[in-house]
VOMIFI-864963 format. One record per residue (C-alpha): x, y, z; residue number from 1. Coordinates in steps of 0.25 Angstrom, whole numbers, plus 5000, padded with zeros to 4 digits. Example, Ala and Ser with C-alpha at 12.3 -4.5 7.8 and 13.67 -1.06 7.14 Angstrom:
residues 2
[r [5049,4982,5031],1]
[r [5055,4996,5029],2]
***
This chain:
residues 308
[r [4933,5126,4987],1]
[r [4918,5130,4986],2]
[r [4908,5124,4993],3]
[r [4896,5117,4993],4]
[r [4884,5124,4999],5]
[r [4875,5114,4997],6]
[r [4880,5104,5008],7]
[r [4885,5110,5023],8]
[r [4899,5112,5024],9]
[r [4908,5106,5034],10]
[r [4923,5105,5039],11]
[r [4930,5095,5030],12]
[r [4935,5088,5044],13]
[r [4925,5086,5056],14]
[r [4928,5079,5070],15]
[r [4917,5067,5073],16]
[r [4911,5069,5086],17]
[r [4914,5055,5089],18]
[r [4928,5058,5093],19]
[r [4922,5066,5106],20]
[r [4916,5055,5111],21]
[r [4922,5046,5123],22]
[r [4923,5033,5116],23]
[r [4930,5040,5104],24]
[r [4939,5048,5113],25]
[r [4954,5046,5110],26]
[r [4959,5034,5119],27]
[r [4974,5035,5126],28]
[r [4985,5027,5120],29]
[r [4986,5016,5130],30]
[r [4971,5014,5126],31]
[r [4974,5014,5112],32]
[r [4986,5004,5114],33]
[r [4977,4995,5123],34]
[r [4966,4994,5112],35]
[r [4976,4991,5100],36]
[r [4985,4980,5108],37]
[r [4977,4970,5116],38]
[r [4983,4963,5129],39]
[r [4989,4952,5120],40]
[r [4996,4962,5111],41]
[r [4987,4959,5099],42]
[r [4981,4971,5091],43]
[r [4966,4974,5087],44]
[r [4966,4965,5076],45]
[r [4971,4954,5084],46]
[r [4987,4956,5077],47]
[r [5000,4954,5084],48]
[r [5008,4963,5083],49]
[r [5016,4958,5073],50]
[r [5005,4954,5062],51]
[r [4999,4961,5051],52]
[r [4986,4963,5046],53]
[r [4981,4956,5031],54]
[r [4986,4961,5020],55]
[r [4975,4962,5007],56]
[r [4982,4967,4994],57]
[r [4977,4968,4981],58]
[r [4983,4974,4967],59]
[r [4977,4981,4956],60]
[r [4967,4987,4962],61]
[r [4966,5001,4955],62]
[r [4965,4999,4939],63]
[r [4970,5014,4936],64]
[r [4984,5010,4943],65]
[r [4996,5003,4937],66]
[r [4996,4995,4949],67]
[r [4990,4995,4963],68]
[r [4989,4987,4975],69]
[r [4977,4988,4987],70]
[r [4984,4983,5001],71]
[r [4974,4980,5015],72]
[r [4981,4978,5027],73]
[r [4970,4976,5038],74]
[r [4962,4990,5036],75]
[r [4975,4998,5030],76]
[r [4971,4998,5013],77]
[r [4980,5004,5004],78]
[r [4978,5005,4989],79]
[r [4991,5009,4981],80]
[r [4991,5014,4964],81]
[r [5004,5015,4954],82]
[r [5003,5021,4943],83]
[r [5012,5021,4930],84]
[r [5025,5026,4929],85]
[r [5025,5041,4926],86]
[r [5035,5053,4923],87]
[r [5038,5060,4937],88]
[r [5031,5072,4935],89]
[r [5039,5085,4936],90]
[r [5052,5078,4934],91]
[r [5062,5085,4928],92]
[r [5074,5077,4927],93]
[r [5076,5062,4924],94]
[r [5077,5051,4936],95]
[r [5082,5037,4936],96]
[r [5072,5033,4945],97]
[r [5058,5031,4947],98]
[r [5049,5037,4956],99]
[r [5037,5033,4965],100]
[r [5027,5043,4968],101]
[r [5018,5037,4980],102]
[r [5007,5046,4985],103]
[r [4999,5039,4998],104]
[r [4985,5043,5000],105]
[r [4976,5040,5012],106]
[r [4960,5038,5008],107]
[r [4953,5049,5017],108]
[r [4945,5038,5023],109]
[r [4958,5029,5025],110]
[r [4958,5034,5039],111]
[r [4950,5042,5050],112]
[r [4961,5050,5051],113]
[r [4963,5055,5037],114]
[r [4954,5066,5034],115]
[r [4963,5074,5027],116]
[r [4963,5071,5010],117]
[r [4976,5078,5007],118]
[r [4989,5072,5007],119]
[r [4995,5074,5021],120]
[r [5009,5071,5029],121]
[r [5006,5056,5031],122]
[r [5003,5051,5016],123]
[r [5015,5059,5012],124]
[r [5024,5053,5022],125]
[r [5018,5039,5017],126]
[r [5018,5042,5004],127]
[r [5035,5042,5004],128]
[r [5036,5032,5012],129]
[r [5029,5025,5001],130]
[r [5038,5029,4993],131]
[r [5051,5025,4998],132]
[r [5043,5012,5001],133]
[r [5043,5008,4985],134]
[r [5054,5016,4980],135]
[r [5064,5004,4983],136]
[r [5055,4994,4976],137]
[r [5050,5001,4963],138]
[r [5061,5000,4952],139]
[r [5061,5015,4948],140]
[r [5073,5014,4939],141]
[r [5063,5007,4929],142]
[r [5056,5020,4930],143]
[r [5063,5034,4928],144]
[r [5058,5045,4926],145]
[r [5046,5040,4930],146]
[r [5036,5040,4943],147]
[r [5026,5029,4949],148]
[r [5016,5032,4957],149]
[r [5011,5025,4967],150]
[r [4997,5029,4976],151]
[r [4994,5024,4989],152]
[r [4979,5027,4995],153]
[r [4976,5022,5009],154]
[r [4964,5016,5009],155]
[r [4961,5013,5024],156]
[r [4973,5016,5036],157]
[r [4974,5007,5047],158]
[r [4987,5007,5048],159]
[r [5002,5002,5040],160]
[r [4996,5010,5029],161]
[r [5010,5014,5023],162]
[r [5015,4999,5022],163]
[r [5001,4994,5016],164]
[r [5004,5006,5005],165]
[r [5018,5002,5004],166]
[r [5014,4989,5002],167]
[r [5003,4991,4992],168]
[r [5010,4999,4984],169]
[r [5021,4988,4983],170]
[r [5008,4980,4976],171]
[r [5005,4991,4969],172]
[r [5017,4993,4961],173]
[r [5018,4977,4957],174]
[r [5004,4978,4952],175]
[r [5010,4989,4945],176]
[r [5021,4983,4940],177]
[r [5031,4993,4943],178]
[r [5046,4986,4942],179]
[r [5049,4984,4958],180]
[r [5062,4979,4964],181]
[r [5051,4972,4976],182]
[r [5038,4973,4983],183]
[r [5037,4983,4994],184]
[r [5029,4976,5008],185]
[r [5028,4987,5021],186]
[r [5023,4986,5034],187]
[r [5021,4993,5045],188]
[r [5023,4992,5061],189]
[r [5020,5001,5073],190]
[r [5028,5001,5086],191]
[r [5023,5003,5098],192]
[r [5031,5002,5110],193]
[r [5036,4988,5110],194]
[r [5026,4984,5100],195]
[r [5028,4983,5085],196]
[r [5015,4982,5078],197]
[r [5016,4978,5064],198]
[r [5005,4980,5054],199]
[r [4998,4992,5065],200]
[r [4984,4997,5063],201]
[r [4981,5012,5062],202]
[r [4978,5011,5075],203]
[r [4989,5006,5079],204]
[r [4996,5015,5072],205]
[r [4990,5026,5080],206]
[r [4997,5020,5093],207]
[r [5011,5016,5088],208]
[r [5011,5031,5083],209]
[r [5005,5036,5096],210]
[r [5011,5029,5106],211]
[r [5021,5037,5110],212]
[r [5021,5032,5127],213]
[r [5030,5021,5117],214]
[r [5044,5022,5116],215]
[r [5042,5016,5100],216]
[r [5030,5020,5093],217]
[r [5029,5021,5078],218]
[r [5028,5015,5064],219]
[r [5036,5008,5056],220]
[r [5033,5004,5041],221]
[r [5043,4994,5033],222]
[r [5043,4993,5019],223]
[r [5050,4980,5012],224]
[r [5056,4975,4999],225]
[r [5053,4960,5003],226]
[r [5062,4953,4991],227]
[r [5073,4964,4990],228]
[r [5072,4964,5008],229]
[r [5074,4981,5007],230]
[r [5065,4989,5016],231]
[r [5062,5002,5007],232]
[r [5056,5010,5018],233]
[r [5055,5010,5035],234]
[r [5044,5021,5038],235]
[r [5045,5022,5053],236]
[r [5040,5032,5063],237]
[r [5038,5034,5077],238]
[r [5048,5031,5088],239]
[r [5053,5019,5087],240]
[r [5066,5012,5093],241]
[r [5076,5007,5082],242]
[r [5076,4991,5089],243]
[r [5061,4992,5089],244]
[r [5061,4997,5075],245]
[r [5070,4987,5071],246]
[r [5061,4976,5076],247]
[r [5050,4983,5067],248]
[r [5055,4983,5055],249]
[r [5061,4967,5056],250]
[r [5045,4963,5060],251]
[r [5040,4972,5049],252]
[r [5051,4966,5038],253]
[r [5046,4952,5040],254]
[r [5029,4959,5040],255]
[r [5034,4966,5025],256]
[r [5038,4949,5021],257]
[r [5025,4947,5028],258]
[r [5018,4954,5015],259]
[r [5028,4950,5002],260]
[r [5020,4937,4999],261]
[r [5007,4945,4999],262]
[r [5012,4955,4988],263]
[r [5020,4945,4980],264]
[r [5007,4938,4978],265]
[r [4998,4947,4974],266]
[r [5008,4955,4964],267]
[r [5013,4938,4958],268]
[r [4998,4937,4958],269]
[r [4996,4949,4949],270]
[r [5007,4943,4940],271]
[r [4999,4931,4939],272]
[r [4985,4937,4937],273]
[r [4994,4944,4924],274]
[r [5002,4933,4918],275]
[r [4986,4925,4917],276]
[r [4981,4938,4911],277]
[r [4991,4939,4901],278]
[r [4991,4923,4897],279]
[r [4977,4924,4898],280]
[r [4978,4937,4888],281]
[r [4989,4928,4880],282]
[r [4979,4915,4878],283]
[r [4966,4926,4874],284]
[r [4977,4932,4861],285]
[r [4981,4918,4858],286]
[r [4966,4912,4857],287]
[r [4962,4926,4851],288]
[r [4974,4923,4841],289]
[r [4970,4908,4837],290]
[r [4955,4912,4836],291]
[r [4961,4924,4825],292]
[r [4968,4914,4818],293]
[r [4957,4902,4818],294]
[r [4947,4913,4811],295]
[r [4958,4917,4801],296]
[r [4960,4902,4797],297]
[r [4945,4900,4797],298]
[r [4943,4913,4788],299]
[r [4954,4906,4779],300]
[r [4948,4893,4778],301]
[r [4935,4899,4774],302]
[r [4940,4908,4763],303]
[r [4947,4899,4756],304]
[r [4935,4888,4757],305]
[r [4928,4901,4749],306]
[r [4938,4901,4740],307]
[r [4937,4888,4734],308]
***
């Protein structure tokens, strides 16, 4: 790649200074873990452990897409695109059912760790795991031969990025409307020794990951059809004992209900909003149409009065 000699040349990634300073000196994990959980057991943000942060959710938001959905979850903000149905390309043979092609994309300011552009280890991995979130709720026997793509871009992460995506793209393929079986919820939870910490925070995250003085540390995302009560997808990882894993995915079950009558009324709202379009469309053709024969009377009325 040629280079520009008109402005000084630096490395592509740099190390701030800032980060050799004592007050930004890496702190030990009990001092982490002190600062996250207070005496009381609450978090930063004042949760219990159990609760979840506000959901915000919007559809339609990108005009080029078929159907899109924007989700915010405290400071995590996804935006999901589908497109059309398409031919798979390169496909040789015939197939019965439909595919889903889902690519996920962190913004390069998303995070201040991300300083990478190209696609790397971690968007791959949540990329199928996407996948095989909406595979059980599309209805690709509708569709053969045939691909949807679906594009999530992470926006801003601060933690349960997967299940805000899984989630938004549920939206976005109502808005869509692709033929689905049910709505997809997820959610997500972190363990951490005795604690199970629904709905963590990136920094939170970071010590469920990291705490490994714990016997269970780790994550645990669960994906739900509410109406159909199937769980597509379990994405977990870490160490974590089967009782205590157990207990994770009952509390994150009843969280994924937690989320059903927030995307049931935007997509009935979106039906609404489209039935008063469409009778307001219907009442414009008929007024149009009354107008159009009233002149043609008129026109009548005048020419034979010339006539006589």
């Amino acid at each position: 790649m040629p280079q520009d000699t008109k402005r000084l040349n630096g490395p592509d990634v740099s190390t701030p200074y800032r980060i050799h300073c004592k007050e930004h000196a890496p702190k030990p994990f009990e001092d982490r873990l002190g600062a996250a959980f207070g005496k009381q057991g609450k978090r930063k943000d004042g949760r219990n452990l159990q609760e979840s942060r506000k959901y915000y959710a919007k559809i339609g938001v990108v005009s080029t897409a078929k159907g899109s959905a924007y989700v915010e979850l405290g400071n995590t903000k996804v935006i999901v695109s589908v497109f059309d149905p398409r031919e798979i390309p390169k496909q040789s043979k015939f197939t019965g059912l439909g595919e889903l092609y889902c690519d996920f994309k962190f913004s390069p300011f998303a995070s201040a760790l991300r300083k990478l552009p190209q696609t790397d280890a971690r968007e791959r991995s949540l990329a199928t795991a996407l996948t095989s979130a909406l595979n059980p709720s599309v209805c690709r026997h509708l569709f053969p031969n045939l691909q949807i793509d679906v594009f999530a871009n992470v926006l801003e992460d601060d933690g349960s990025v997967l299940a805000v995506a899984i989630t938004a793209a549920g939206l976005a393929l109502g808005d869509a409307c692709i033929p689905m079986f049910d709505v997809v919820t997820a959610t997500t939870a972190g363990i951490l020794g005795n604690r199970i910490i629904v709905d963590p925070t990136a920094e939170e995250e970071s010590l469920c990951m990291g705490g490994h003085t714990e016997a269970n540390h780790g994550m645990v995302m669960l994906a739900k059809l509410p109406t159909l009560d199937q769980v597509p997808e379990i994405w977990q990882y870490g160490n974590v004992e089967v009782d205590t894993l157990w207990e994770t995915c009952k509390q994150l079950n009843a969280a994924c209900g937690d989320l059903v009558p927030v995307v049931q009324h935007l997509l009935v709202s979106k039906v609404k909003n489209r039935l008063l379009e469409l009778e307001a469309e219907s009442d414009a053709e008929e007024e149009s149409e009354e107008e159009k024969q009233a002149t043609e009377k008129s026109t009548l009325a005048h020419g034979s009065g010339e006539d006589r």
